[in-house]
ZAMARGU-4260 file (C-alpha; in steps of 0.2 Angstrom, whole numbers, plus 5000, padded with zeros to 4 digits):
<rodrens>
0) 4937/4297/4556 | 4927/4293/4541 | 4908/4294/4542 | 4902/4278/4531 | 4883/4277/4529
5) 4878/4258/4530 | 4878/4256/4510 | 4897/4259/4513 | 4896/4276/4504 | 4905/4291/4512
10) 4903/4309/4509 | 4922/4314/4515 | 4930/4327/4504 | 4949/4322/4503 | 4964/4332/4499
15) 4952/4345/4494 | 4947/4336/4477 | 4942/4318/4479 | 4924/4312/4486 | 4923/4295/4492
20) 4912/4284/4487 | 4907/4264/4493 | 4924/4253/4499 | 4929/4243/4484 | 4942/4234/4496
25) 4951/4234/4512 | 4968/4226/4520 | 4976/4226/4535 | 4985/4242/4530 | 4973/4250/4519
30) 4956/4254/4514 | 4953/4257/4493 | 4938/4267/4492 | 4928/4273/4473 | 4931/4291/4473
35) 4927/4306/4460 | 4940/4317/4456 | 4931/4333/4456 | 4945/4345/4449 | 4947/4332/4433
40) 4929/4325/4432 | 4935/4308/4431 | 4933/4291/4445 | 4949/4284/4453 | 4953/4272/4465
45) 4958/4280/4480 | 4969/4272/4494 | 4968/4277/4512 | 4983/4271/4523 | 4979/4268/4543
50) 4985/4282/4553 | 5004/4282/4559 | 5012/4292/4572 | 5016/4309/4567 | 5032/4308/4561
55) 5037/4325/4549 | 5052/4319/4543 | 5048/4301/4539 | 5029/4309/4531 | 5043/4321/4520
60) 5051/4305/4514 | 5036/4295/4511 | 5027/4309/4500 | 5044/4312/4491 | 5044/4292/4487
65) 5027/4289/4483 | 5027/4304/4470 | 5041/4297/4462 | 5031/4280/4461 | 5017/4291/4452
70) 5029/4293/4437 | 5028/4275/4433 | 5021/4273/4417 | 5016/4255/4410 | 5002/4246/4402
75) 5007/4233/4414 | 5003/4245/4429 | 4990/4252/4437 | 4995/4273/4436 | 4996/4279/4449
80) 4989/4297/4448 | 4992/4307/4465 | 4997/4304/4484 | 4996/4315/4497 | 4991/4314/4518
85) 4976/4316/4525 | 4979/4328/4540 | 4961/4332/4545 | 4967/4325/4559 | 4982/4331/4567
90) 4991/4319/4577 | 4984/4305/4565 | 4990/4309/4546 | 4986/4297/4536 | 4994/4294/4518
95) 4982/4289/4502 | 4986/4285/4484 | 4976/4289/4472 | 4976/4278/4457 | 4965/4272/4439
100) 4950/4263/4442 | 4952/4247/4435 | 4936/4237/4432 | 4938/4217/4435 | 4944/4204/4446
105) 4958/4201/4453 | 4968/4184/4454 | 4962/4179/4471 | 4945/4179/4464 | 4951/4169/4449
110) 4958/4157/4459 | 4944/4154/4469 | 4932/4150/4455 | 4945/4136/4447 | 4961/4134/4442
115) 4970/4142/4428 | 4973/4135/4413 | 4991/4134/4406 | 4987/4145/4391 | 4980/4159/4402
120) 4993/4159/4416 | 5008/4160/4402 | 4996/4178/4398 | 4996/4183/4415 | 5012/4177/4421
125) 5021/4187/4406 | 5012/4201/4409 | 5016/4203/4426 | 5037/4198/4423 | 5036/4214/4408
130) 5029/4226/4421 | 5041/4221/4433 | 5055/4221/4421 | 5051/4238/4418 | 5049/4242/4437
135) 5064/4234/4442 | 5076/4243/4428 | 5070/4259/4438 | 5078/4251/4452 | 5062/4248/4464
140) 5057/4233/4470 | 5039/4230/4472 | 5037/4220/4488 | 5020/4212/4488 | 5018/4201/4473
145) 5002/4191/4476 | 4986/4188/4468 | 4976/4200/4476 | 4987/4211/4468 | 4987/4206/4450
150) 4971/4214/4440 | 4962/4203/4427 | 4954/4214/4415 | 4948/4211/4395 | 4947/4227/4386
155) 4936/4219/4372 | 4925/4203/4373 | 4933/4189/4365 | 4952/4196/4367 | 4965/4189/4379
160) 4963/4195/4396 | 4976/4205/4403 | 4985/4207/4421 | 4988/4225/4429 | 5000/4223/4444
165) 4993/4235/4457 | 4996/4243/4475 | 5015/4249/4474 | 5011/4258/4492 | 5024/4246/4501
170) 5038/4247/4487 | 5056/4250/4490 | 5070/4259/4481 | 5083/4248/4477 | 5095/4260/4487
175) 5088/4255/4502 | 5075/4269/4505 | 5060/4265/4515 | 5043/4267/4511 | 5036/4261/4529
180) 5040/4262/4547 | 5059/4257/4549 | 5061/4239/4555 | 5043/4232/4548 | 5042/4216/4538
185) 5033/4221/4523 | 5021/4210/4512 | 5010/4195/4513 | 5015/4181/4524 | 5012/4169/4512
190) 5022/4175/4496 | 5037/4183/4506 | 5055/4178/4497 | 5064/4169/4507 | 5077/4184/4512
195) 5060/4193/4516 | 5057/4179/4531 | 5073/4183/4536 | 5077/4202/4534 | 5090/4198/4523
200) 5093/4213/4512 | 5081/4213/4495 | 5085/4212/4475 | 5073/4212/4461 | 5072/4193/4464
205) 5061/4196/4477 | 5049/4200/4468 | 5053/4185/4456 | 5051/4173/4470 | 5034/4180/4476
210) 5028/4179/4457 | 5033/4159/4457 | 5021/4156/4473 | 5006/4165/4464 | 5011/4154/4447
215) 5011/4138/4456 | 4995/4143/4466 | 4986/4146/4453 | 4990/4129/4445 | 4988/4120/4460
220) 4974/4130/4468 | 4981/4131/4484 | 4992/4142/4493 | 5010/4134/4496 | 5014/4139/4509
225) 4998/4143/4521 | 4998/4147/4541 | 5004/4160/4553 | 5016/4170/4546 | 5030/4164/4557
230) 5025/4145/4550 | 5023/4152/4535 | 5041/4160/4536 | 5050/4143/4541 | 5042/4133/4531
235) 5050/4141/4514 | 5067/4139/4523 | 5068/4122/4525 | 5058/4115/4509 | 5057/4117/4492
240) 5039/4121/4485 | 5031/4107/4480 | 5028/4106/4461 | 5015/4094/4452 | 5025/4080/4443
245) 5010/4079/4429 | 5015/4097/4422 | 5027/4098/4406 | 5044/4098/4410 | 5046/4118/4406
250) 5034/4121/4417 | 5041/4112/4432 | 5058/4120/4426 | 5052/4136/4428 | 5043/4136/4443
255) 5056/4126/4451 | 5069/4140/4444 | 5057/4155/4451 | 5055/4148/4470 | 5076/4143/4471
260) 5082/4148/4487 | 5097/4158/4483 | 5091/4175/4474 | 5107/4169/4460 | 5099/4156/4456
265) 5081/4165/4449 | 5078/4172/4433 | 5077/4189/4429 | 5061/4197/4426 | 5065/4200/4406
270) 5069/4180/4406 | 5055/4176/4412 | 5042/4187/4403 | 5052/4180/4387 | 5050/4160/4393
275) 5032/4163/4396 | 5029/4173/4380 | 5038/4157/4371 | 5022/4147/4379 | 5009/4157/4370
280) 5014/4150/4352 | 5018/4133/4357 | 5006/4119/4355 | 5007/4113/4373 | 5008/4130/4380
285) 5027/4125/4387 | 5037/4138/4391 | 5055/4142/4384 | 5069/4136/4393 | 5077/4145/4406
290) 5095/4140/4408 | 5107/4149/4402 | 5115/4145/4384 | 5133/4142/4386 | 5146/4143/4372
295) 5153/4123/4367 | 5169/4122/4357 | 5171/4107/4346 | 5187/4103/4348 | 5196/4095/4333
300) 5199/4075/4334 | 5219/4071/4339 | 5228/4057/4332 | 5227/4040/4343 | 5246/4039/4339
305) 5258/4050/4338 | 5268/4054/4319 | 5283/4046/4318 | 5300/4059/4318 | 5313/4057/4304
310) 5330/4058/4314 | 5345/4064/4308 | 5353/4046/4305 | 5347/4031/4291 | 5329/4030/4291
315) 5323/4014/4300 | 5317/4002/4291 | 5311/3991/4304 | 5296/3990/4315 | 5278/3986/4307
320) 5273/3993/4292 | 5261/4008/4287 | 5247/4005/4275 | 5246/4015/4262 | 5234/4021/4248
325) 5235/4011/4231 | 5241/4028/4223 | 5256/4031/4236 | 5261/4013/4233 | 5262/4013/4215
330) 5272/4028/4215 | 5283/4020/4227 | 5285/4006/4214 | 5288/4014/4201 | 5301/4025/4210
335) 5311/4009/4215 | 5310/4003/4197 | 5317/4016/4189 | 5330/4018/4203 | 5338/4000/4197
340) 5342/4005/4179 | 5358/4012/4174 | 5358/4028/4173 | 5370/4034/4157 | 5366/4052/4155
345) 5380/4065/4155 | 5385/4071/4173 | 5379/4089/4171 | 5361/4080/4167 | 5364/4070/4183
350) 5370/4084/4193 | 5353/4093/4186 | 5343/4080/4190 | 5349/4080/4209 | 5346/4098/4209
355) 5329/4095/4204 | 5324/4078/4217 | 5333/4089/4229 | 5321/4104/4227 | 5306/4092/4226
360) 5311/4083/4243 | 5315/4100/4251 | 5296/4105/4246 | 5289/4089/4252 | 5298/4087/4268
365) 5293/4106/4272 | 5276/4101/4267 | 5277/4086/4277 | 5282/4096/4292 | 5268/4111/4290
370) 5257/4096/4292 | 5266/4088/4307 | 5267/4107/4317 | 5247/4109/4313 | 5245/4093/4321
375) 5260/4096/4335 | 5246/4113/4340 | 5233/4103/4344 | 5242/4090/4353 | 5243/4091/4372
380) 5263/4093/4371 | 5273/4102/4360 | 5290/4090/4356 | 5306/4101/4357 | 5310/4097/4340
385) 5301/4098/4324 | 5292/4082/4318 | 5293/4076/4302 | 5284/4062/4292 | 5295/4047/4289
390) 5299/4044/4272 | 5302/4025/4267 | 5307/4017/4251 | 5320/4027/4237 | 5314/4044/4240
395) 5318/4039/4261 | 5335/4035/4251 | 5338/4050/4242 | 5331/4063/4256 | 5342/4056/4269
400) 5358/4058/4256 | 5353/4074/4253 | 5352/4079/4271 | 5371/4070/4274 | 5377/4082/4258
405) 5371/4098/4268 | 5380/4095/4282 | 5395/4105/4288
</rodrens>
């Protein structure tokens, strides 16, 4: 065991390098001590683990995994710089972590001092969804998101503070690798995912969940869902967390969106760091919306009639009349009129001049029926013949006696 003096300052000598120094916290799992790395010359945060049976294979896996968490790399992150067991004592190993000392509050501590304003939770909360982003595209799901976890730090005076997600000790590879004792519920009572309450197999949207509560608790300034942790468990699964209807609608949205019940239905850690980030340049510190964009097609506007079909028999005359512009009736006038005088040209200029009304009502009847066919397309039923426009007046005339003379 360690020997602490009663200023909470050890003289223990870990792993052969690391001196401990005063606690500077301590869980139900762990003890984080102040230590001095005496091989580099510089101060970590070192975390003890209690001891756990001595178990060589599952030690094996745990070093192996926590060594593969030390690669993480991320301004977002606390580094992790070394693990190892502490096997002073044999049949009591105990694992530790050693990591950067990071000087600042956490978010617990915020949160006990007042609420957090809109502004600084869109800093935090995006801060926390682009380390994640970049945690979960390694395939590791953190576990434990909760405000004694997230680091509030300001680099300068006057700048922004910014938020270092900490203690990856209980993470998971995606794959299904454990980090603790097979058949342990891992994480804090109060933030657990839903599929977390129930041992339901885990996705990066467990962390995304977990990240929801911490948001709405640091509006609210009150844990969501408080209690033991079996009443904290049940009390996720059978309602929805209780938003304040005075925030902006974005805000409701996305909290709302966070704490869904099914894992589908959350955004992804990249969506939300963007939605949040949208909140820092706009005036009511709202955040971007995060349903997704779906593709509308404007479809074009139909006809309320259909067009009327020229048939192979004399055109129809009855039925009410079509209006038409000032321009089609006057030519239409003008046709009839010259249609009435006698017509004394020679019959090869006759025969010519057929030709020529022919070719002209060929072109405009084949006009006509490129425009009918464009609007047959869009139609909801294509008619088994081809539509054409009727054609009234002489040049109805003339294009249904061209029509009889091409007949076999």
């Amino acid at each position: 065991m360690l020997k602490e003096s009663p200023s909470g300052v050890t003289t223990e000598v870990l792993g052969g390098r690391y001196r401990l120094g005063e606690v500077i916290g301590r869980g139900g799992m762990s003890s984080v001590y102040a230590a001095r790395d005496q091989n580099l010359g510089r101060d970590v945060a070192l975390k003890l683990f209690a001891p756990q049976a001595a178990d060589a294979d599952e030690l094996k896996r745990q070093e192996a995994e926590i060594r593969l968490l030390a690669t993480l790399n991320h301004p977002g992150l606390v580094t992790l710089f070394d693990a190892g067991v502490d096997t002073r004592v044999p049949d009591q190993p105990r694992p530790f972590l050693t990591m950067e000392l990071v000087e600042g509050q956490d978010l617990r501590s915020r949160i006990r001092h007042s609420q957090v304003p809109l502004d600084e939770l869109s800093v935090i909360g995006a801060g926390v969804a682009d380390a994640l982003a970049y945690v979960h595209g390694l395939g590791i799901i953190h576990r434990d998101i909760k405000p004694a976890n997230i680091l509030i730090i300001q680099v300068r005076p006057g700048e922004p503070v910014r938020p270092k997600l900490t203690d990856f000790g209980i993470a998971r590879i995606a794959d299904g690798t454990r980090l603790t004792a097979t058949g342990t519920m891992v994480g804090t009572a109060a933030y657990l995912s839903p599929e977390q309450a129930m041992g339901s197999p885990l996705s990066p949207a467990s962390d995304i969940y977990s990240l929801g509560l911490v948001l709405l608790e640091c509006i609210k300034g009150t844990v969501e869902y408080p209690g033991s942790a079996v009443e904290s468990a049940v009390a996720r699964l059978h309602r929805a967390p209780e938003i304040p209807a005075d925030l902006p609608v974005e805000w409701q949205h996305l909290l709302a969106s966070t704490t869904a019940l099914e894992p589908m239905e959350r955004p992804t850690a990249a969506e939300l760091e963007a939605a949040l980030r949208h909140a820092l340049v706009s005036p009511q510190s709202a955040p971007a919306d995060l349903a997704r964009e779906h593709t509308t097609r404007v479809l074009p506007v139909l006809p309320t009639r259909p067009p009327s079909i020229l048939r192979s028999g004399p055109a129809q005359t009855s039925g009410p009349s079509q209006p038409h512009s000032p321009a089609k009736t006057t030519a239409k006038t003008t046709a009839g009129q010259a249609s009435a005088l006698p017509d004394s040209r020679p019959a090869g200029a006759r025969r010519r001049r057929r030709l020529r009304i022919g070719a002209a009502l060929a072109a405009a009847a084949l006009l006509g029926g490129a425009a009918a066919v464009t609007v047959a397309a869009n139609s909801p039923a294509t008619p088994d013949v081809v539509p054409y426009p009727s054609v009234s007046g002489t040049l109805g005339d003339h294009l249904v006696e061209l029509q009889r003379s091409v007949e076999p």
